[in-house]
C-alpha positions as protocol buffer text, in pm:
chain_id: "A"
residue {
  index: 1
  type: UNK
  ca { x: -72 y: 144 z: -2231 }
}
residue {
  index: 2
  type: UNK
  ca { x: 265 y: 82 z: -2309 }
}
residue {
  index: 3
  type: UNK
  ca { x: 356 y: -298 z: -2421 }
}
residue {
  index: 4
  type: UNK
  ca { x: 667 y: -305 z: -2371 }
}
residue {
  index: 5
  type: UNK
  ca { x: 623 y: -80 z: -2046 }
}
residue {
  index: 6
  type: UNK
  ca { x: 406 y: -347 z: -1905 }
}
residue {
  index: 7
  type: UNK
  ca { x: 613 y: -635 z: -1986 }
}
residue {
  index: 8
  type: UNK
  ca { x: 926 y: -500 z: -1785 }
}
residue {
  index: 9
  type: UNK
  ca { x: 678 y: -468 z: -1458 }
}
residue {
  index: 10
  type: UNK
  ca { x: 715 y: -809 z: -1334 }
}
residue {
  index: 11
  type: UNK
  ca { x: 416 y: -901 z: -1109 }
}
residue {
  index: 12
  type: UNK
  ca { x: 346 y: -534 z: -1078 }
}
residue {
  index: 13
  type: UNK
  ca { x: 191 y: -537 z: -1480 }
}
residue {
  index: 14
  type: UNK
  ca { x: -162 y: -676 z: -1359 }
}
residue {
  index: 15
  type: UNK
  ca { x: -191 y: -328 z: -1111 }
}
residue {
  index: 16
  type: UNK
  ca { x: -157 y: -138 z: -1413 }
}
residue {
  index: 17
  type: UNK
  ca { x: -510 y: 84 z: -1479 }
}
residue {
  index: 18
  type: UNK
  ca { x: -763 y: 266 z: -1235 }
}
residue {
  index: 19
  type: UNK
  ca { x: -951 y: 27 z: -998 }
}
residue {
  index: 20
  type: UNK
  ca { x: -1249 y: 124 z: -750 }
}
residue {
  index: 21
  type: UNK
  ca { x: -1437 y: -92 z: -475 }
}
residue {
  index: 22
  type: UNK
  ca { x: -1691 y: -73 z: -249 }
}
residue {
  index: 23
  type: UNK
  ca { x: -1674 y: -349 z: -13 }
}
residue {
  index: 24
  type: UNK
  ca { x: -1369 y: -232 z: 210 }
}
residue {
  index: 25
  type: UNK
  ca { x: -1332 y: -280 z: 532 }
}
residue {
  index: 26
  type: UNK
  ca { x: -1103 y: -52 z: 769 }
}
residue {
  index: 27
  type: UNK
  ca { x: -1044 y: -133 z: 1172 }
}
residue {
  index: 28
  type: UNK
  ca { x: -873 y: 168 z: 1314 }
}
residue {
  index: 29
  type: UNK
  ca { x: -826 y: 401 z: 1631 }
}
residue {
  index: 30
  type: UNK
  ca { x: -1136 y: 538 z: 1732 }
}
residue {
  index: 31
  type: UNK
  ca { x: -1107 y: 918 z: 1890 }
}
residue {
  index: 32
  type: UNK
  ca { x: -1075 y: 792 z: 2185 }
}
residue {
  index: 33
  type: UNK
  ca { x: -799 y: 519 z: 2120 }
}
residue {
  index: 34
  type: UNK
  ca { x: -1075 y: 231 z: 2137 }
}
residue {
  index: 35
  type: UNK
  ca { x: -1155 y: 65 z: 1831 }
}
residue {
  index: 36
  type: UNK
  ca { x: -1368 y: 165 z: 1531 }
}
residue {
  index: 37
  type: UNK
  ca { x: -1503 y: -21 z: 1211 }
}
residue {
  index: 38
  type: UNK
  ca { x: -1577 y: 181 z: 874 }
}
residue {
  index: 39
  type: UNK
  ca { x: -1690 y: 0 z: 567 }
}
residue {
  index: 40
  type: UNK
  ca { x: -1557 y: 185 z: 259 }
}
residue {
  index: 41
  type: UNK
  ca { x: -1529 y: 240 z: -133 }
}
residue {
  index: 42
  type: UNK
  ca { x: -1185 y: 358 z: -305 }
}
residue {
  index: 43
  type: UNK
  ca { x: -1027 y: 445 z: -625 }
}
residue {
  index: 44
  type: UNK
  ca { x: -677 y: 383 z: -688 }
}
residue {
  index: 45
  type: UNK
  ca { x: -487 y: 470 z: -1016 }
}
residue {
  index: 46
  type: UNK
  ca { x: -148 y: 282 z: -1109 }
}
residue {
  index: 47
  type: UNK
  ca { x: 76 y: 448 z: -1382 }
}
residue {
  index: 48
  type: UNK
  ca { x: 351 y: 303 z: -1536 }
}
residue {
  index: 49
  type: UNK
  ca { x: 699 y: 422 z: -1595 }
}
residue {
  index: 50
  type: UNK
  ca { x: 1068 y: 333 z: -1641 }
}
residue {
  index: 51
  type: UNK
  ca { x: 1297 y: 288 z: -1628 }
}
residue {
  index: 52
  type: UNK
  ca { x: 1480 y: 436 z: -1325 }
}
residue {
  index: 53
  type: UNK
  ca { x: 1796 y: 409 z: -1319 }
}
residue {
  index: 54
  type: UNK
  ca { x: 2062 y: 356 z: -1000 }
}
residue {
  index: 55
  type: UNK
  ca { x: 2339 y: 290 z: -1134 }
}
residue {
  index: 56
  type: UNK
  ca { x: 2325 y: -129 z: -1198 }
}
residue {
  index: 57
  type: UNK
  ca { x: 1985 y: -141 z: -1081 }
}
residue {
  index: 58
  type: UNK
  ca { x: 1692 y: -80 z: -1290 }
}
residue {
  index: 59
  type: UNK
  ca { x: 1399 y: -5 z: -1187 }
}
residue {
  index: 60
  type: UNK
  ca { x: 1023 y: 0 z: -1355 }
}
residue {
  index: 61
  type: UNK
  ca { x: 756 y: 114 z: -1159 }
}
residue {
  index: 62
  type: UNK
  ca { x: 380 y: 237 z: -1121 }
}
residue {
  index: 63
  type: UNK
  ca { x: 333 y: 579 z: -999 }
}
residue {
  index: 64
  type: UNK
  ca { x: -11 y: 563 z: -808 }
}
residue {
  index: 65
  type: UNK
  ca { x: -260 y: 748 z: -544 }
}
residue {
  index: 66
  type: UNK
  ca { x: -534 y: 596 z: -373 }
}
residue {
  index: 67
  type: UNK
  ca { x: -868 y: 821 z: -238 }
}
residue {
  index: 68
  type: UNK
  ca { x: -1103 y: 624 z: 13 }
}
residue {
  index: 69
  type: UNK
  ca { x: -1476 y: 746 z: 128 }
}
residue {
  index: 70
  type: UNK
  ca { x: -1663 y: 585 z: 416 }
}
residue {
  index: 71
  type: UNK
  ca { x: -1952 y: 469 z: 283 }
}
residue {
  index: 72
  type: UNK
  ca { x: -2225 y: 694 z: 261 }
}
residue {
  index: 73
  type: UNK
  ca { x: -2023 y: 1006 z: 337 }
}
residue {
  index: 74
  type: UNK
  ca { x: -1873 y: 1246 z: 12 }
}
residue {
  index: 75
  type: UNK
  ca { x: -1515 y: 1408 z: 191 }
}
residue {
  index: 76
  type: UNK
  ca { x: -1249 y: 1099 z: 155 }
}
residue {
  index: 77
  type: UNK
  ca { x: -1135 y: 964 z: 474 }
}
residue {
  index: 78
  type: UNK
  ca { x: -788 y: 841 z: 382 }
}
residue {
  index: 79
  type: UNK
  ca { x: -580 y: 918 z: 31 }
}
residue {
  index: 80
  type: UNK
  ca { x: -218 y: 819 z: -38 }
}
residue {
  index: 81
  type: UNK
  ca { x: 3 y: 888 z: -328 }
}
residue {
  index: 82
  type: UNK
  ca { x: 358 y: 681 z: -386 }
}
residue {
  index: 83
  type: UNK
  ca { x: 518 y: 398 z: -581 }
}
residue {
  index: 84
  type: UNK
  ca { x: 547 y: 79 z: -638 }
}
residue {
  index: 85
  type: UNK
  ca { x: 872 y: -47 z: -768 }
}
residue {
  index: 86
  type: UNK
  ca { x: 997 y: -355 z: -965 }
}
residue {
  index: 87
  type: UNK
  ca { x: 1364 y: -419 z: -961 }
}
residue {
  index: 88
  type: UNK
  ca { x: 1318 y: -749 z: -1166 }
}
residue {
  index: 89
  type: UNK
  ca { x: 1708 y: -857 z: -1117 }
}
residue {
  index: 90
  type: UNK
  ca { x: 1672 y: -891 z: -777 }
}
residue {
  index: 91
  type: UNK
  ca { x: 1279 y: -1009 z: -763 }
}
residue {
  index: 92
  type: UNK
  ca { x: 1208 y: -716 z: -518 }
}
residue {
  index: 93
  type: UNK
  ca { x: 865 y: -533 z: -571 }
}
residue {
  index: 94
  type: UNK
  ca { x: 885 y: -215 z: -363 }
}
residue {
  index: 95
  type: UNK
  ca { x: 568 y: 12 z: -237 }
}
residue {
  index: 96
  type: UNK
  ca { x: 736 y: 327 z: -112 }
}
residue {
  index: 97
  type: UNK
  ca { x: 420 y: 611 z: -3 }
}
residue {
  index: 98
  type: UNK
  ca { x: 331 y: 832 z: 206 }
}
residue {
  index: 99
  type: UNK
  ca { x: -41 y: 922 z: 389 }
}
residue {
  index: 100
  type: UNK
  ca { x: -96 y: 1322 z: 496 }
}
residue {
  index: 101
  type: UNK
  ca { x: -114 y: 1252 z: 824 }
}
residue {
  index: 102
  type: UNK
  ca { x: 294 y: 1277 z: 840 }
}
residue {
  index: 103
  type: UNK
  ca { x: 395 y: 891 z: 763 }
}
residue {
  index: 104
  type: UNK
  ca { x: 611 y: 763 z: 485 }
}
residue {
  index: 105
  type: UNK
  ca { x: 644 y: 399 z: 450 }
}
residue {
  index: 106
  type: UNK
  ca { x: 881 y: 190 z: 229 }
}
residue {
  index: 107
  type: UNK
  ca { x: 772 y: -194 z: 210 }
}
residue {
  index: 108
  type: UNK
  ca { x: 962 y: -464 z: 19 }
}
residue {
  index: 109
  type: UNK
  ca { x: 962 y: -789 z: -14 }
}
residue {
  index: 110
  type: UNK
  ca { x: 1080 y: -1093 z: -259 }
}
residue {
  index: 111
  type: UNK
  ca { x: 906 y: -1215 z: -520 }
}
residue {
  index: 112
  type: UNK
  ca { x: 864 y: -1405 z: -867 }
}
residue {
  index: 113
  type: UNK
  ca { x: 822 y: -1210 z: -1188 }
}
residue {
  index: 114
  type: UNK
  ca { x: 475 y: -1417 z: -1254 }
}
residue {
  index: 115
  type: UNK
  ca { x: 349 y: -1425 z: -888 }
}
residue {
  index: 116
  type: UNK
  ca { x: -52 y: -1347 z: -825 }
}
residue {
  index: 117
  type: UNK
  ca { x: -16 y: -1304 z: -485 }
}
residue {
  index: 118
  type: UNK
  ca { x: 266 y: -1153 z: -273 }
}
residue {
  index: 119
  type: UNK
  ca { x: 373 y: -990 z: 61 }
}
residue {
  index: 120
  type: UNK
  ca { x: 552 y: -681 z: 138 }
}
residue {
  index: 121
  type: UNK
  ca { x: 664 y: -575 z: 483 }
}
residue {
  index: 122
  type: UNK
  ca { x: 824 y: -245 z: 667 }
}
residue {
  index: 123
  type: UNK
  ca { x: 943 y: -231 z: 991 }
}
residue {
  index: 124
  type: UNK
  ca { x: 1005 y: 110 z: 1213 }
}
residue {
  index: 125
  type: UNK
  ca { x: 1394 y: 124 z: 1322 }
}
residue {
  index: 126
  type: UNK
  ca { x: 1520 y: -44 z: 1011 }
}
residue {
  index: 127
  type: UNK
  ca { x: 1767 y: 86 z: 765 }
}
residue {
  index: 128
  type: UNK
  ca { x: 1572 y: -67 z: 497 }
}
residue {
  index: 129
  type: UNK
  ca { x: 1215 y: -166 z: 463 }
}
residue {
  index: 130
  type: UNK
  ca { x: 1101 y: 121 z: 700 }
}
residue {
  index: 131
  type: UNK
  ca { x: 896 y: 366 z: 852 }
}
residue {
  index: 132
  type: UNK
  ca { x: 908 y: 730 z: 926 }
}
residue {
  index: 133
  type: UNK
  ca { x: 658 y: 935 z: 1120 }
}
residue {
  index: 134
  type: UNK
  ca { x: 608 y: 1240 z: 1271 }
}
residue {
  index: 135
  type: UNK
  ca { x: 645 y: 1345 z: 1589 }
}
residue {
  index: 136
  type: UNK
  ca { x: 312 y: 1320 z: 1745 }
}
residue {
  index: 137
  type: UNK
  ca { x: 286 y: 1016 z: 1609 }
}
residue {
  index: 138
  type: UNK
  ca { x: 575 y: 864 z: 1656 }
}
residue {
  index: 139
  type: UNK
  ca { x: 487 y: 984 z: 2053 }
}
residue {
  index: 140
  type: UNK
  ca { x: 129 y: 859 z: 2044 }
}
residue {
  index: 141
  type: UNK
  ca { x: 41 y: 678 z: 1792 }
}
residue {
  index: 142
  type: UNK
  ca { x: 373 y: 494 z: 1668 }
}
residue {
  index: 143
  type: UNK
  ca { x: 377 y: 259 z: 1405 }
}
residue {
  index: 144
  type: UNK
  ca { x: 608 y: 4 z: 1429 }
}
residue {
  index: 145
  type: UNK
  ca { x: 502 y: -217 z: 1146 }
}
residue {
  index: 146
  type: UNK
  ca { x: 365 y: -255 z: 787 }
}
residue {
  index: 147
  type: UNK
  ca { x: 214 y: -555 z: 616 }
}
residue {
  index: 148
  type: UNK
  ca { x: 44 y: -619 z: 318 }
}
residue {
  index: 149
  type: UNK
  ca { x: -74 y: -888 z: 90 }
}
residue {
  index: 150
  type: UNK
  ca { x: -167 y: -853 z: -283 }
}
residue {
  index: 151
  type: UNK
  ca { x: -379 y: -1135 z: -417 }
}
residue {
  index: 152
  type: UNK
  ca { x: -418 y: -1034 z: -855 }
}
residue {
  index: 153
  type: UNK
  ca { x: -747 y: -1302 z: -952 }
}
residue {
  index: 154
  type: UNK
  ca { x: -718 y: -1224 z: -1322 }
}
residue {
  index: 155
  type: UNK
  ca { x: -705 y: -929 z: -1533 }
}
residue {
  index: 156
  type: UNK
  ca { x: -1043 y: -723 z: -1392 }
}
residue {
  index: 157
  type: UNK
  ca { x: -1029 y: -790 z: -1014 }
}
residue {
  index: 158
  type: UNK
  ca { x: -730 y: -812 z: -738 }
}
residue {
  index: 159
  type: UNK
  ca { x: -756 y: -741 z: -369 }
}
residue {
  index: 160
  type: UNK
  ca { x: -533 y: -621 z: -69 }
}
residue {
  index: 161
  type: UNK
  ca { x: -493 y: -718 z: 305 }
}
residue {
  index: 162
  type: UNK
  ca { x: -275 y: -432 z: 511 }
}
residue {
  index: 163
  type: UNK
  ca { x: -210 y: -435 z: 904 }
}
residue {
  index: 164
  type: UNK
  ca { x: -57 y: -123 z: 1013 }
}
residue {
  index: 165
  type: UNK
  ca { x: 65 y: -250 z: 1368 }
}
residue {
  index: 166
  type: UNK
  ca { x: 61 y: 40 z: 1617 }
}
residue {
  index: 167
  type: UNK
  ca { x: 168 y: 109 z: 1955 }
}
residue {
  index: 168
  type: UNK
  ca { x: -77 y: 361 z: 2128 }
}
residue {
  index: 169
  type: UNK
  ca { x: 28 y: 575 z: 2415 }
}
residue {
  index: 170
  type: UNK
  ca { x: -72 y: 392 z: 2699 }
}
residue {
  index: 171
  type: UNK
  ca { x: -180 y: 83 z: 2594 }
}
residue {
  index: 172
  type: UNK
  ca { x: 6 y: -283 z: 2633 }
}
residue {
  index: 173
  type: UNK
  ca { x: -72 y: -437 z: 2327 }
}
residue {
  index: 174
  type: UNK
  ca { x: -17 y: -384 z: 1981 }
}
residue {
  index: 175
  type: UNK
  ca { x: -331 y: -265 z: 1793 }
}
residue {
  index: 176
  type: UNK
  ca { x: -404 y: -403 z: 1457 }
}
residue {
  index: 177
  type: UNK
  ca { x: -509 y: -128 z: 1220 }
}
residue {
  index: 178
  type: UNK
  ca { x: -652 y: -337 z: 916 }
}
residue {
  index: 179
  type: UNK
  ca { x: -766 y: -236 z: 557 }
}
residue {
  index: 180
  type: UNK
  ca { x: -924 y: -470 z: 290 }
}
residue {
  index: 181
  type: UNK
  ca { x: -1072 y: -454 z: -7 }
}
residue {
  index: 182
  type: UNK
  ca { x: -1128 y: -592 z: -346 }
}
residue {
  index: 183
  type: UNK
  ca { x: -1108 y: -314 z: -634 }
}
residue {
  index: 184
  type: UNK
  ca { x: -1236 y: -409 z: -1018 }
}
residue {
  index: 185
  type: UNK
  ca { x: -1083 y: -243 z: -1317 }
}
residue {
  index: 186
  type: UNK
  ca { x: -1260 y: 34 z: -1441 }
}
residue {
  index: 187
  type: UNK
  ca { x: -970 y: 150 z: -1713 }
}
């Protein structure tokens, strides 16, 4: 990889590389709006690039997809493909994606150019930091919040925390839709 790439990624440079794991843990809608638990492996690939530029802001970012398989089972349950952004003169780390189910999510959030563990957050309704779905969806199964926490513990391992808060048709409370893992380098 690119030195001098890496070194303008802020705390993004330690995502840099392919990563699989095989101890996640997903909570989700079952098919019948109740709740169901899969345990899961993934592989997720982080490419840098940069910079971007808008005008005064520069960005440098990782382009990156993620493929996840219930255990035991060989057609992936859940894949993703986006970018994460560093804009390092305004400590903002961006993940902007979107899952093909017909949701795009931009999350954002402050923090230090050396910081091993950060938060990111999207809200629905919000002119930045949001979410977009589709219409079904937004009708039945409406997302109304993003969170996510990224913990780096060294150069081979980091993990995630995400709870995609829903509001499902017909039902009071929100409903936490959680993913975990922790992913090791592989490249």
């Amino acid at each position: 990889m690119n030195d001098d790439l890496i070194r303008h990624l802020g705390p993004l440079a330690s995502l840099a590389g392919v990563w699989e794991g095989d101890k996640g843990d997903d909570v989700a809608p079952s098919d019948d709006r109740g709740t169901e638990r899969n345990k899961f492996r993934e592989r997720l690939t982080f490419d840098p690039f940069g910079p971007t530029m808008n005008h005064e802001q520069t960005l440098y970012g990782l382009r990156y997809s993620t493929v996840a398989w219930r255990l035991g089972e060989d057609a992936p349950f859940h894949e993703e493909t986006g970018y994460w952004l560093w804009d390092g003169t305004a400590k903002q780390v961006l993940r902007c994606f979107i899952v093909p189910r017909g949701v795009t999510v931009l999350a954002g959030g402050t923090v230090e150019p050396d910081a091993k563990t950060f938060q990111l957050a999207a809200e629905a309704g919000t002119d930045t930091y949001g979410i977009c779905s589709n219409k079904f969806l937004d009708r039945e199964f409406k997302t109304v919040r993003y969170e996510l926490t990224i913990t780096v513990h060294g150069h081979e391992s980091f993990s995630y925390k995400e709870d995609t808060q829903l509001r499902i048709k017909g039902q009071n409370d929100i409903f936490h839709h959680t993913d975990a893992n922790t992913v090791k380098r592989i490249k």
